[in-house]
N, CA and C of each residue as an Amber inpcrd file, in Angstrom:
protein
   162
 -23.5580000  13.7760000  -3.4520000 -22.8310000  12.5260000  -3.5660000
 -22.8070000  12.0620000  -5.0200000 -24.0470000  12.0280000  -5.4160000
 -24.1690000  11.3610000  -6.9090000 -23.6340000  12.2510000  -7.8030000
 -23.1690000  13.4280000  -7.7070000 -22.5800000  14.8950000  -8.8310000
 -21.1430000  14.0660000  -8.1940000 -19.9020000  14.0540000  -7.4400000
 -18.9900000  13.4580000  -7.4520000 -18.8500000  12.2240000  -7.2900000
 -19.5910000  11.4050000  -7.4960000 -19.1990000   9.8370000  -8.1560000
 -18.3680000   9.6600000  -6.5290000 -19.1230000   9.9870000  -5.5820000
 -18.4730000   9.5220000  -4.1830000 -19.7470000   8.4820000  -3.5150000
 -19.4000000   7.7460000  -3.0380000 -20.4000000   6.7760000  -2.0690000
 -20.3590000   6.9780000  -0.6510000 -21.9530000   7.0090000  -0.5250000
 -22.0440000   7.5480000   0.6490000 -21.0900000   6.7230000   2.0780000
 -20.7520000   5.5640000   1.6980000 -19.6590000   5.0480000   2.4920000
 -18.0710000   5.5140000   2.6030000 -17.7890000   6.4100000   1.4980000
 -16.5250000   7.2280000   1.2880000 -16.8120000   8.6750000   2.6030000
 -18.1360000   9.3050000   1.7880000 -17.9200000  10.3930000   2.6350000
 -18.1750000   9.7870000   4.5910000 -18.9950000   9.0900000   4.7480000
 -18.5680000   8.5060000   6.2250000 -17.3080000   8.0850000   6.6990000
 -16.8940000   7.5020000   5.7240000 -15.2600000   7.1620000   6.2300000
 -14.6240000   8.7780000   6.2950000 -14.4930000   9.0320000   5.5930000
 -13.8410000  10.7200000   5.4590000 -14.1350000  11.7560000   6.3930000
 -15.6640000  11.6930000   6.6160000 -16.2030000  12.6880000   7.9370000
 -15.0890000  12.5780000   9.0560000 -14.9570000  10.7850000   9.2180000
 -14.5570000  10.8590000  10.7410000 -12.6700000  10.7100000  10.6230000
 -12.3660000  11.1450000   9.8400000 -10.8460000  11.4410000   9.7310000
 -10.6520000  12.7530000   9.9350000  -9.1290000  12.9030000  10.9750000
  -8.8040000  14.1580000  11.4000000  -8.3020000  15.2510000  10.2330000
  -7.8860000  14.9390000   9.3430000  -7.2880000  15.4150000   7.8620000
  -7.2210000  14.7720000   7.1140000  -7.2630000  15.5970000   6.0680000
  -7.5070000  15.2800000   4.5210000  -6.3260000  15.0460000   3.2860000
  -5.4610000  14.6760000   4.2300000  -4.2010000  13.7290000   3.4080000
  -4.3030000  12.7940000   2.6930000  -3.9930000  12.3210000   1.0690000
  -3.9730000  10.9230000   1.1190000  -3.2430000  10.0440000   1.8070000
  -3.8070000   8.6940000   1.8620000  -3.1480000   7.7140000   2.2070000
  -2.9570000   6.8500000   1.2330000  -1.9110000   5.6990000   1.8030000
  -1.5050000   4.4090000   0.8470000  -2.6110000   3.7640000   1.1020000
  -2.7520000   2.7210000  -0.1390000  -3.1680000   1.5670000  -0.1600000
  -2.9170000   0.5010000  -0.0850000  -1.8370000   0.4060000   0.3700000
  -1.0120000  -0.8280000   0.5620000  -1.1330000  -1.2720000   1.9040000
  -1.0620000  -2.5880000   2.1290000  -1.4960000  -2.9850000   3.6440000
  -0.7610000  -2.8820000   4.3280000  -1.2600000  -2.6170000   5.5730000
  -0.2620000  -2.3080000   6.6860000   0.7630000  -3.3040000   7.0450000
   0.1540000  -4.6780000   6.6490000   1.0400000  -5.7180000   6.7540000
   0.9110000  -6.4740000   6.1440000   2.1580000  -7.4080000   5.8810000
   2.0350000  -8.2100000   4.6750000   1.2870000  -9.6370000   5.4210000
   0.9390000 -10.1800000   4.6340000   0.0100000 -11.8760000   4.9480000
   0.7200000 -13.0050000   4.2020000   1.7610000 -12.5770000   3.7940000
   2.6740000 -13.7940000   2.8900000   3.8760000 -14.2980000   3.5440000
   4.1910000 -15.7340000   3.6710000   5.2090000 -15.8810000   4.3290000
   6.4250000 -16.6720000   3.0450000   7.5910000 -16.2190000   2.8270000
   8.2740000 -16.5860000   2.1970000   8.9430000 -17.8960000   2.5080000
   9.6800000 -19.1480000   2.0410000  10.2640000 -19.8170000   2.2690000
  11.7300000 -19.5330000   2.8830000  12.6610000 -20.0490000   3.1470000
  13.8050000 -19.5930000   3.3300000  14.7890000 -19.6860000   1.7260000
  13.9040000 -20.6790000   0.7520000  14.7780000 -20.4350000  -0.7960000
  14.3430000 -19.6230000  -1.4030000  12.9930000 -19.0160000  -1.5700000
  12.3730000 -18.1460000  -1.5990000  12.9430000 -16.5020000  -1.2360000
  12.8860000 -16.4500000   0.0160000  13.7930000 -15.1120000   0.5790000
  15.0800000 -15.2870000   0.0180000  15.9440000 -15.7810000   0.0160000
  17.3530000 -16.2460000  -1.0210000  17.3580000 -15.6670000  -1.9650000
  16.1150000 -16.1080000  -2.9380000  15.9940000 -15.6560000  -4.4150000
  15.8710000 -14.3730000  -4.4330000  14.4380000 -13.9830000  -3.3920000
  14.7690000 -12.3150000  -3.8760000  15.8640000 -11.8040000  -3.0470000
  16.3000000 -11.7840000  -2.1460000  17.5910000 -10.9970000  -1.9300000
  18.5380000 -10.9240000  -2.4960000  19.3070000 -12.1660000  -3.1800000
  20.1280000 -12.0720000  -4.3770000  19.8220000 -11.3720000  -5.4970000
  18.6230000 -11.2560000  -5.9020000  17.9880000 -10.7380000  -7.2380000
  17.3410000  -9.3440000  -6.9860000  17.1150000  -8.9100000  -5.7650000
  17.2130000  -7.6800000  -5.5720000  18.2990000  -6.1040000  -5.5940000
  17.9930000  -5.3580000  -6.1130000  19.3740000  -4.0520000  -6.5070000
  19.3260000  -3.7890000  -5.0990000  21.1090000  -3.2990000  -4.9900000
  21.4100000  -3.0010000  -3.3970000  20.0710000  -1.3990000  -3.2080000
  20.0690000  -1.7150000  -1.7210000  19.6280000  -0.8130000  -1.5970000
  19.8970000   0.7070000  -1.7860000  19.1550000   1.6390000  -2.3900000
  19.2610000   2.7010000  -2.5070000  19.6830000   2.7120000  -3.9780000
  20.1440000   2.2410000  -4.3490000  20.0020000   2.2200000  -6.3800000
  18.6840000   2.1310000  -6.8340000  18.5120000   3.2220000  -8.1220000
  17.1760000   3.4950000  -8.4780000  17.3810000   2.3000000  -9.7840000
  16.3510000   1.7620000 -10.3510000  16.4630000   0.9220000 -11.5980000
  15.7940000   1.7420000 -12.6920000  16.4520000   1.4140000 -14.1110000
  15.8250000   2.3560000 -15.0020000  17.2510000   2.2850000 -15.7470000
């Protein structure tokens, strides 16, 4: 454990997973609720979908 800078709470989580894919870190769900001027703003100010920016 201590030669890869892993915690022994990593490799327990990891044992009990079926494969060794990464995953996201992003939450499964969001906890923010937008206003309705709010949602406005970014949808107007958002690029249509499927256009890359750059």
């Amino acid at each position: 454990m201590k030669r890869h800078s892993v915690s022994k709470a990593t490799i327990i989580k990891w044992h009990k997973r079926e494969d060794v894919e990464d995953r996201s870190h992003r939450a499964h769900t969001l906890h923010t609720t937008l206003s309705a001027a709010q949602e406005l703003i970014v949808v107007e100010t958002a690029p249509p979908a499927g256009v890359a920016s750059g």
